[in-house]
Backbone as CSV, one residue per row, in Angstrom:
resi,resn,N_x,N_y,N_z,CA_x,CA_y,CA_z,C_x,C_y,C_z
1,UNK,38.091,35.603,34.530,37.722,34.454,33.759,37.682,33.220,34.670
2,UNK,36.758,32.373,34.576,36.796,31.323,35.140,37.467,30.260,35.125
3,UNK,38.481,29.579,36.008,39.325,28.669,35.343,40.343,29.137,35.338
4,UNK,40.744,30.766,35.754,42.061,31.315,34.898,43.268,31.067,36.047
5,UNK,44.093,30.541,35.561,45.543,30.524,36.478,45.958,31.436,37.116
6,UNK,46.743,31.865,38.383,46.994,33.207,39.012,48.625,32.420,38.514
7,UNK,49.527,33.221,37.800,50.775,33.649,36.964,51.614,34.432,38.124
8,UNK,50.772,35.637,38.704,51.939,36.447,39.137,51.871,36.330,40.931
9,UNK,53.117,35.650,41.388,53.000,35.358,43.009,52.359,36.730,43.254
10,UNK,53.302,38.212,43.341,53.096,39.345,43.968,51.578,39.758,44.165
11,UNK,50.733,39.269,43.319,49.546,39.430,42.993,48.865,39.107,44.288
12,UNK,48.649,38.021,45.140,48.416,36.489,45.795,48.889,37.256,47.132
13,UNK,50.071,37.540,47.065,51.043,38.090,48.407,51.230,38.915,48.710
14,UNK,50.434,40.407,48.083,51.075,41.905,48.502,49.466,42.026,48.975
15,UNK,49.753,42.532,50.251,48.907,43.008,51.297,48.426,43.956,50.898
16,UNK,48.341,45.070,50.119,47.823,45.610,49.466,46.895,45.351,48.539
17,UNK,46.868,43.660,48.255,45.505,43.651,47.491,44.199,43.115,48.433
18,UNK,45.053,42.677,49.516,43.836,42.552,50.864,43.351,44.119,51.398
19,UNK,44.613,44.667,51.446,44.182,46.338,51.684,42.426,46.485,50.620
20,UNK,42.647,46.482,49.752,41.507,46.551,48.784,39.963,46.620,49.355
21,UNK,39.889,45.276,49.307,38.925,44.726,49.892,38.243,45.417,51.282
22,UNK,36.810,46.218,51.217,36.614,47.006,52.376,35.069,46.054,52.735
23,UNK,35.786,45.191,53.986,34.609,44.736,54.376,34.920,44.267,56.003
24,UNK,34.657,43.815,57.137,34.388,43.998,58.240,35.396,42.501,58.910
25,UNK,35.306,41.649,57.622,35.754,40.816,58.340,37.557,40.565,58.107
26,UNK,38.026,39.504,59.403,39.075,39.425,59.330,40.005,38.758,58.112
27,UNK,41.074,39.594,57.934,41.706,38.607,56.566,43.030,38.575,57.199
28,UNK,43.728,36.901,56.418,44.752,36.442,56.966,45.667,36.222,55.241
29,UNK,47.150,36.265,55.750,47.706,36.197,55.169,48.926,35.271,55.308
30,UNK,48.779,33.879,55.094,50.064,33.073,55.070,51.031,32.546,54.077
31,UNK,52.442,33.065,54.636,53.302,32.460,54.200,54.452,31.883,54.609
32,UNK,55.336,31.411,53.800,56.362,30.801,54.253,57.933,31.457,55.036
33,UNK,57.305,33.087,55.264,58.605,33.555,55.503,58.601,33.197,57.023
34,UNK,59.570,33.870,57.589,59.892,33.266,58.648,59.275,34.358,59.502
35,UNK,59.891,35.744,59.158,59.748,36.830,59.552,57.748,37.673,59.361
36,UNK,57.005,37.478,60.028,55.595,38.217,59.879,55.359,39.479,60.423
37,UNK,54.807,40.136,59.661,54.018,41.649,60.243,52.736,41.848,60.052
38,UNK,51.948,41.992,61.171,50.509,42.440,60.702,50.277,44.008,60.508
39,UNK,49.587,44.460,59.342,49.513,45.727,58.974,48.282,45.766,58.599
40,UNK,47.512,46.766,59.183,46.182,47.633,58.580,45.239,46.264,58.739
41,UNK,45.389,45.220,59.785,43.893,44.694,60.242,44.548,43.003,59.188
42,UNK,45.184,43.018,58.666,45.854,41.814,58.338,46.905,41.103,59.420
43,UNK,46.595,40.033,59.058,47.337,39.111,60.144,47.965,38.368,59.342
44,UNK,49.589,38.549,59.177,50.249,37.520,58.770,50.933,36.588,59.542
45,UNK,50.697,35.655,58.738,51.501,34.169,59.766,51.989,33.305,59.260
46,UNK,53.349,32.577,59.689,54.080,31.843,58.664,53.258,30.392,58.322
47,UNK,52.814,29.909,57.401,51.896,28.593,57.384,52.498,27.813,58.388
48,UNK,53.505,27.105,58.574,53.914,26.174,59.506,53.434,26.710,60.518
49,UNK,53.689,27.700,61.218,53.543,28.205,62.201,51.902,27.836,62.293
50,UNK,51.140,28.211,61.493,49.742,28.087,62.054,49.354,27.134,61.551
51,UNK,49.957,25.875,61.289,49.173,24.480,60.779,49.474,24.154,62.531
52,UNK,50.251,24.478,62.799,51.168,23.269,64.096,49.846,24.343,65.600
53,UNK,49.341,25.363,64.986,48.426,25.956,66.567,47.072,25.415,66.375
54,UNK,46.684,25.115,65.101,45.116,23.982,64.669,45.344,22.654,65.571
């Protein structure tokens, strides 16, 4: 629906719904933990961390 609120964090944040998505290009995943792992072509990175390398 257009307009519709995202309610559930896990939704937003489980790499598994980037898993999904089968297409060529790179997908990133930031958050606030401290601790990152990149898995299956995802790149996670803590936001601070990659506001401060722009």
């Amino acid at each position: 629906m257009e307009g519709e609120e995202v309610t559930d964090y896990k939704k937003v944040t489980d790499p598994e719904t980037l898993e999904a998505i089968k297409d060529n290009y790179p997908k990133f995943l930031l958050s606030k933990d401290a601790f990152t792992q990149n898995r299956y072509g995802i790149i996670h990175k803590n936001v601070f961390e990659w506001l401060i390398e722009k």
